[in-house]
N, CA, C and O of each residue as an XYZ file, in Angstrom:
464
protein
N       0.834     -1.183      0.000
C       0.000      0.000      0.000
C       0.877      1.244      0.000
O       2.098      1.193      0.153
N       0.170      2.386     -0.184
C       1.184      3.354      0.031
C       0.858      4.437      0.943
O      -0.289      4.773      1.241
N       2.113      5.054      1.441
C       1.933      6.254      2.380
C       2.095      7.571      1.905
O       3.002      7.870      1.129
N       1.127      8.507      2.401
C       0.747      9.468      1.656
C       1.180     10.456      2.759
O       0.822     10.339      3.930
N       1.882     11.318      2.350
C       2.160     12.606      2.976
C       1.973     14.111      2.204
O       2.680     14.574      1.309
N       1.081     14.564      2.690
C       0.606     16.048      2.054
C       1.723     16.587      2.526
O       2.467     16.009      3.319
N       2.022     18.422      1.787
C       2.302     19.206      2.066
C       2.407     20.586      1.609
O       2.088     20.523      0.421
N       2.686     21.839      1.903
C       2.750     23.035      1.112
C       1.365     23.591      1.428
O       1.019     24.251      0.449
N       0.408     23.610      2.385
C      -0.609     24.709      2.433
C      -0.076     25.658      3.155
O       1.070     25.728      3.601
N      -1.061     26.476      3.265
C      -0.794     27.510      4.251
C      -1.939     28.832      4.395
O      -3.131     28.534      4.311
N      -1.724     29.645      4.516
C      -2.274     31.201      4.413
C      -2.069     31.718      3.465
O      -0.865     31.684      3.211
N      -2.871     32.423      2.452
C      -2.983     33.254      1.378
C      -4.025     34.020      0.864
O      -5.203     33.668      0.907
N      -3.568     35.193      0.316
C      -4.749     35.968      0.306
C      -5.783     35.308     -0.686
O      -5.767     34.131     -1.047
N      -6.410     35.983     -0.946
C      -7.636     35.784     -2.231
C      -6.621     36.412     -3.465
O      -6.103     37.528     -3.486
N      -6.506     35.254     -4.548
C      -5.846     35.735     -5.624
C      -4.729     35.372     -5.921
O      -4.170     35.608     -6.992
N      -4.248     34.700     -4.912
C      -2.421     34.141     -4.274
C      -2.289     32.917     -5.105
O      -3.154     32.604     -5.923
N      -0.911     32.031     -4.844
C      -0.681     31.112     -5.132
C      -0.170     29.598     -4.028
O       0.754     29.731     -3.226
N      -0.790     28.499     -4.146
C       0.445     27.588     -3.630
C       0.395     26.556     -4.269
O      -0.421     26.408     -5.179
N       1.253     25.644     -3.921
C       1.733     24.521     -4.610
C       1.878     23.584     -3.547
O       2.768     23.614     -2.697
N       0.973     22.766     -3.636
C       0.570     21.544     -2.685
C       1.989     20.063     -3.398
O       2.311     19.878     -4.571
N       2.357     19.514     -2.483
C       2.921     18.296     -2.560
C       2.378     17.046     -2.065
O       1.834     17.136     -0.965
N       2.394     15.763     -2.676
C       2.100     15.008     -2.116
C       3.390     13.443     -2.227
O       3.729     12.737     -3.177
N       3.717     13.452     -0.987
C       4.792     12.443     -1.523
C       4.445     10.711     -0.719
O       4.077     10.373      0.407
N       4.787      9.974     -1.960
C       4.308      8.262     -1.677
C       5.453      7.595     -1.942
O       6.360      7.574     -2.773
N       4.937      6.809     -0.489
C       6.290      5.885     -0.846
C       5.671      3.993     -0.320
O       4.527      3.765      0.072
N       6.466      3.215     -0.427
C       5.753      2.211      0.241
C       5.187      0.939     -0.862
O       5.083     -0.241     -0.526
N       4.794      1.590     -2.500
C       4.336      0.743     -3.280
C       4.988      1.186     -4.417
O       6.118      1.672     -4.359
N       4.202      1.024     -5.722
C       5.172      1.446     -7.224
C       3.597      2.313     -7.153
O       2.436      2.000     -7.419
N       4.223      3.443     -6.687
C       3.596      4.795     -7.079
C       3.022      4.938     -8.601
O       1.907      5.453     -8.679
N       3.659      4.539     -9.835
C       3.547      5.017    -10.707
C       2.301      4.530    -11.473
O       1.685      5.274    -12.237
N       1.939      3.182    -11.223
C       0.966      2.318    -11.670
C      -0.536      2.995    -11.482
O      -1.414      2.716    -12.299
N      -0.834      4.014    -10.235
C      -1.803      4.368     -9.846
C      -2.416      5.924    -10.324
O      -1.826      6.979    -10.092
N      -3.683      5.811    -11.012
C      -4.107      7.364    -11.217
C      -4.494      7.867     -9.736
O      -5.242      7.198     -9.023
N      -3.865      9.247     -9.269
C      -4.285      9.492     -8.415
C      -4.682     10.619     -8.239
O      -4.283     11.251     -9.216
N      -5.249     11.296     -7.566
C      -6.126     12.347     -7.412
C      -5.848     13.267     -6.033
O      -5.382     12.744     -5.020
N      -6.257     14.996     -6.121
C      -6.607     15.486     -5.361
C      -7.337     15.678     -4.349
O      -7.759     16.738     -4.809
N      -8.006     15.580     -3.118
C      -9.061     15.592     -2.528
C      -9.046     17.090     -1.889
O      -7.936     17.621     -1.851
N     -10.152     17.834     -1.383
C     -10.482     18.358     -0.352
C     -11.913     18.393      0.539
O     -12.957     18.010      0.010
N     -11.883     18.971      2.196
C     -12.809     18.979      2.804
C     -12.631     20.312      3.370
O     -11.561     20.619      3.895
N     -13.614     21.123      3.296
C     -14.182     22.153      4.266
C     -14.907     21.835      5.256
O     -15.245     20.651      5.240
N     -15.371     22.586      6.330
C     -15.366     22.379      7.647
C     -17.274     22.263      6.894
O     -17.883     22.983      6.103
N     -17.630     21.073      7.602
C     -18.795     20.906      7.339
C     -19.361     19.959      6.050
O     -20.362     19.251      5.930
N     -18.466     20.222      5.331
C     -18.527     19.824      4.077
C     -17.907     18.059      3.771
O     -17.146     17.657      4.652
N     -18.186     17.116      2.671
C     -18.440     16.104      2.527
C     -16.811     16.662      1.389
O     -16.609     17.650      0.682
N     -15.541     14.807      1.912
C     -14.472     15.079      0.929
C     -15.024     15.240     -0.707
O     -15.973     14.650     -1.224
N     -14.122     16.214     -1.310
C     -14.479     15.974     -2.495
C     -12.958     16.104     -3.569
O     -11.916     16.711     -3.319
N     -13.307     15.325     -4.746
C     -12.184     15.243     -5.270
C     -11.929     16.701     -6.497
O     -12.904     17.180     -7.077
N     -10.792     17.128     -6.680
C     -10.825     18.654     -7.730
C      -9.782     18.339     -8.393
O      -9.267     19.391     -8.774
N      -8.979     17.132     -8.860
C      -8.159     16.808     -9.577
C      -7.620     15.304     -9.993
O      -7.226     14.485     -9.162
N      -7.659     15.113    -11.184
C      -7.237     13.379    -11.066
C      -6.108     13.362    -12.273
O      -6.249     14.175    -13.186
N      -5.002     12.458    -12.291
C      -3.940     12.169    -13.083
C      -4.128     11.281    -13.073
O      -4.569     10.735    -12.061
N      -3.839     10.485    -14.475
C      -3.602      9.127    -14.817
C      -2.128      8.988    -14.876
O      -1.374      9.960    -14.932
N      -1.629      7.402    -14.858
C      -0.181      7.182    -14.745
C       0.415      7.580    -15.743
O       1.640      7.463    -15.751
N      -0.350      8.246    -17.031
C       0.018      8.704    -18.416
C       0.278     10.497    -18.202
O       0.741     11.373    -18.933
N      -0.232     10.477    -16.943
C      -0.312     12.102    -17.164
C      -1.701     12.972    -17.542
O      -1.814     14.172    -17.289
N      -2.658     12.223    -18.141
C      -4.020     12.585    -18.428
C      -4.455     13.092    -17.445
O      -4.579     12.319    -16.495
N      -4.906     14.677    -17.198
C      -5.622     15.467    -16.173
C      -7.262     15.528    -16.595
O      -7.860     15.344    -17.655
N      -7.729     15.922    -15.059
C      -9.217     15.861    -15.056
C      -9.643     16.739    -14.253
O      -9.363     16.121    -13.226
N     -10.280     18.069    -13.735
C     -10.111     18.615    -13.004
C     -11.711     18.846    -12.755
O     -12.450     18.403    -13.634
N     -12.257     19.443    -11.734
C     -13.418     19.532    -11.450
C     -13.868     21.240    -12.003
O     -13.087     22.192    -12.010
N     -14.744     21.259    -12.264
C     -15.703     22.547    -12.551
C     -15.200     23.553    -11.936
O     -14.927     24.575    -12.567
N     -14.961     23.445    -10.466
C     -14.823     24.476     -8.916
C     -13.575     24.910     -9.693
O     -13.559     26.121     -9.910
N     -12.636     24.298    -10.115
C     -11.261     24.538     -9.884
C     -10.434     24.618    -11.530
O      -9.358     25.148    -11.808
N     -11.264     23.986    -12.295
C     -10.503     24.197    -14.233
C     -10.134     25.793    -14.539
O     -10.835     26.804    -14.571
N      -8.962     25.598    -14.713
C      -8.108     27.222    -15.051
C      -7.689     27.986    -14.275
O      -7.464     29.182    -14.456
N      -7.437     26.905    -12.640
C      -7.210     27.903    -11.813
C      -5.932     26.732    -11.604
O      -4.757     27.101    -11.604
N      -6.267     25.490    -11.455
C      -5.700     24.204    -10.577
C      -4.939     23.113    -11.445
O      -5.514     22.250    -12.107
N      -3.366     23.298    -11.334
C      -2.827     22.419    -12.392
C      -2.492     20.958    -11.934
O      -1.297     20.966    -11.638
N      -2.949     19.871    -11.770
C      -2.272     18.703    -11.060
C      -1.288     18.369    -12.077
O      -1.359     18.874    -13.198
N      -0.152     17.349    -11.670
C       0.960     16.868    -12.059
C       1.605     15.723    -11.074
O       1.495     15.783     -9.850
N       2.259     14.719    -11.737
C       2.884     14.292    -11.143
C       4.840     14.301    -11.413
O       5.171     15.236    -12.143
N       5.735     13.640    -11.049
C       6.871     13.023    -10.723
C       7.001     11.544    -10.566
O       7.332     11.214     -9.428
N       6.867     10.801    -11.215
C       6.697      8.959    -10.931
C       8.698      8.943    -10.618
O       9.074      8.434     -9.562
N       9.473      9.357    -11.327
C      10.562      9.280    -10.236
C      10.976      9.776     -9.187
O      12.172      9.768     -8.899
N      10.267     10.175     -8.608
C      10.017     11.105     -7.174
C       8.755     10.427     -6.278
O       8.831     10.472     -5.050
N       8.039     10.041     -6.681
C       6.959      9.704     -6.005
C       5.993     10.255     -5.463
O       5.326      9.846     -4.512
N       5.835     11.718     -6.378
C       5.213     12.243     -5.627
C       4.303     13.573     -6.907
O       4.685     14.188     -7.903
N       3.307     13.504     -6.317
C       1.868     14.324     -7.294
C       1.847     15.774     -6.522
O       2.008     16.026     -5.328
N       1.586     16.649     -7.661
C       1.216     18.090     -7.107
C       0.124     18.599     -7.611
O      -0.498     18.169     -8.583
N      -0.176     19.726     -6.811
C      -1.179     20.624     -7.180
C      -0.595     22.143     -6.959
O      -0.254     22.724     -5.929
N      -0.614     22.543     -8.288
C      -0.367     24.420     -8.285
C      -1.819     24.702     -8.364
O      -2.663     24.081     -9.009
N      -2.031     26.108     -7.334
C      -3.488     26.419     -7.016
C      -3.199     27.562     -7.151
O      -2.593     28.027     -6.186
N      -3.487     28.618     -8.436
C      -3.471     29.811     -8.780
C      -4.760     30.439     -8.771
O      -5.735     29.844     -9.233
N      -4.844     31.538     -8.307
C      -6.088     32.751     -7.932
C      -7.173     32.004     -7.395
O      -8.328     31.914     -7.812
N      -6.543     31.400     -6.252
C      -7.242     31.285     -4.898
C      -8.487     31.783     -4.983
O      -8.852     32.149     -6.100
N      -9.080     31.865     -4.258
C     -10.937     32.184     -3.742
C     -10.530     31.405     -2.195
O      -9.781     30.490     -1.852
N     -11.747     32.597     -1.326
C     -11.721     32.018     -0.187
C     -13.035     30.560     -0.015
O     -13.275     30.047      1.078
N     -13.584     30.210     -1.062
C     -13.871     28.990     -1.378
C     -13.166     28.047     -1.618
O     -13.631     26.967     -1.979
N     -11.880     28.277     -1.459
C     -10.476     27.104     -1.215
C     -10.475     26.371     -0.658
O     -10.269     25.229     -1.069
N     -10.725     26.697      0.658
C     -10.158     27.070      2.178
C     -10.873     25.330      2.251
O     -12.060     25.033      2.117
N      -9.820     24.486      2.480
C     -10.059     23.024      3.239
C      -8.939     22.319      3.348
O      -7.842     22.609      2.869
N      -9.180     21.539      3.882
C      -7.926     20.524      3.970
C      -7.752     19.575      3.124
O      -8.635     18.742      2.923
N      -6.376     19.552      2.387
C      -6.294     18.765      1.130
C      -5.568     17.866      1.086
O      -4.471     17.847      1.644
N      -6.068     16.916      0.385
C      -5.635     15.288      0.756
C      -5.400     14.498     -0.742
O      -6.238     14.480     -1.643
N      -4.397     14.015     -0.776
C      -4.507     12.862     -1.906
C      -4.760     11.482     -1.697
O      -5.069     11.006     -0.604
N      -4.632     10.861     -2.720
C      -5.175      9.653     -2.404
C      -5.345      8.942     -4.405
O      -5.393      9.519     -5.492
N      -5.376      7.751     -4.059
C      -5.601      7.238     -5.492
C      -7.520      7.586     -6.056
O      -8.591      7.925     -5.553
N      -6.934      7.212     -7.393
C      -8.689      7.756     -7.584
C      -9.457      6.767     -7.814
O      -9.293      5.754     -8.494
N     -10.916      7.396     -6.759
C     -11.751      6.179     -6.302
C     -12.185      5.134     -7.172
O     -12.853      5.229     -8.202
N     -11.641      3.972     -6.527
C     -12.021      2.749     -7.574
C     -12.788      1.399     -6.425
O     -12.710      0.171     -6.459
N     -13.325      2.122     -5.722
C     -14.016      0.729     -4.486
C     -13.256      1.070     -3.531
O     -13.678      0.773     -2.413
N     -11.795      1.853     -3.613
C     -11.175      1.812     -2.152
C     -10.357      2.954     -2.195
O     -10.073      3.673     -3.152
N      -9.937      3.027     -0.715
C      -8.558      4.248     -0.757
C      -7.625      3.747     -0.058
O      -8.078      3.039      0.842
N      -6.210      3.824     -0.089
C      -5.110      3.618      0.353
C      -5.256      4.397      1.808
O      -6.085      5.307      1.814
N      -4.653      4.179      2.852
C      -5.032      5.501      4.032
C      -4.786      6.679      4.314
O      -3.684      7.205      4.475
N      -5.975      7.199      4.392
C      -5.355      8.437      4.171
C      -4.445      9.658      5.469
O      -4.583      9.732      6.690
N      -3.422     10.564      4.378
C      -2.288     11.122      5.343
C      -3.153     12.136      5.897
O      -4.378     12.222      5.802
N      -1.947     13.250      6.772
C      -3.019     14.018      7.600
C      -3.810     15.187      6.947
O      -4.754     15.844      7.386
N      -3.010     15.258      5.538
C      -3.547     16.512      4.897
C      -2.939     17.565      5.265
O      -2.385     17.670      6.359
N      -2.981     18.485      4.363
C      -2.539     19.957      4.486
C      -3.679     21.245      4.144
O      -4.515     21.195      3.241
N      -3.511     22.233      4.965
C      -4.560     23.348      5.321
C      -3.988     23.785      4.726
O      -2.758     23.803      4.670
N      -5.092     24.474      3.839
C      -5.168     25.621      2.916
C      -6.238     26.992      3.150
O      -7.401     27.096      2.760
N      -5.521     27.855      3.822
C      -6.712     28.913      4.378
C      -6.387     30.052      3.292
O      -5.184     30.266      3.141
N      -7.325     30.862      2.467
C      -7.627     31.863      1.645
C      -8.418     33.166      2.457
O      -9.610     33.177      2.767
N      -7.753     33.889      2.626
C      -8.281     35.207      3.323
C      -8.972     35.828      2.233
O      -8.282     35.675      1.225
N     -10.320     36.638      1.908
C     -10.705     37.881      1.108
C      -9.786     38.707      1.923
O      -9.678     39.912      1.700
């Protein structure tokens, strides 16, 4: 299985930039399409990005032209650049493979807070 470690949120205004990391180790990373997740406080996880092991992106409605996913298969590890923020950002973001009946477990995630 593999272990998932988020990283790179933080504080930013409305309009800002960051660049989320996610690094796996533990299995052959590369075999797996995997995806973005986030949750807001209240709110049900939802996914805003998926890569195939080819590189094929998929991005959700909320987030197309703002949100670039990518990966590194010799690194082990998938990103997300999140350009012109909205304080509709604001959750904790998680990767994970993309849903196929199951999820690998998931890491602790990284906070992403967007100030107006």
């Amino acid at each position: 299985q593999l272990h998932l470690v988020e990283s790179g949120g933080g504080l930013v205004q409305s309009g800002g930039s960051l660049r989320l990391s996610c690094a796996a180790s533990g299995d052959d990373f590369s075999i797996y399409a995997m995806a973005w997740y986030r949750q807001a406080p209240g709110k049900l996880r939802e996914s805003v990005a998926t890569i195939t092991p080819g590189s094929v992106t998929n991005y959700d409605d909320s987030v197309k032209g703002r949100f670039t996913i990518s990966r590194d298969n010799t690194k082990n590890t998938v990103y997300l650049q999140m350009n012109r923020l909205e304080p509709e950002d604001t959750a904790v973001y998680y990767c994970n493979v993309v849903y196929g009946g199951w999820y690998f477990p998931w890491g602790q995630g990284t906070q992403v807070t967007v100030s107006s």
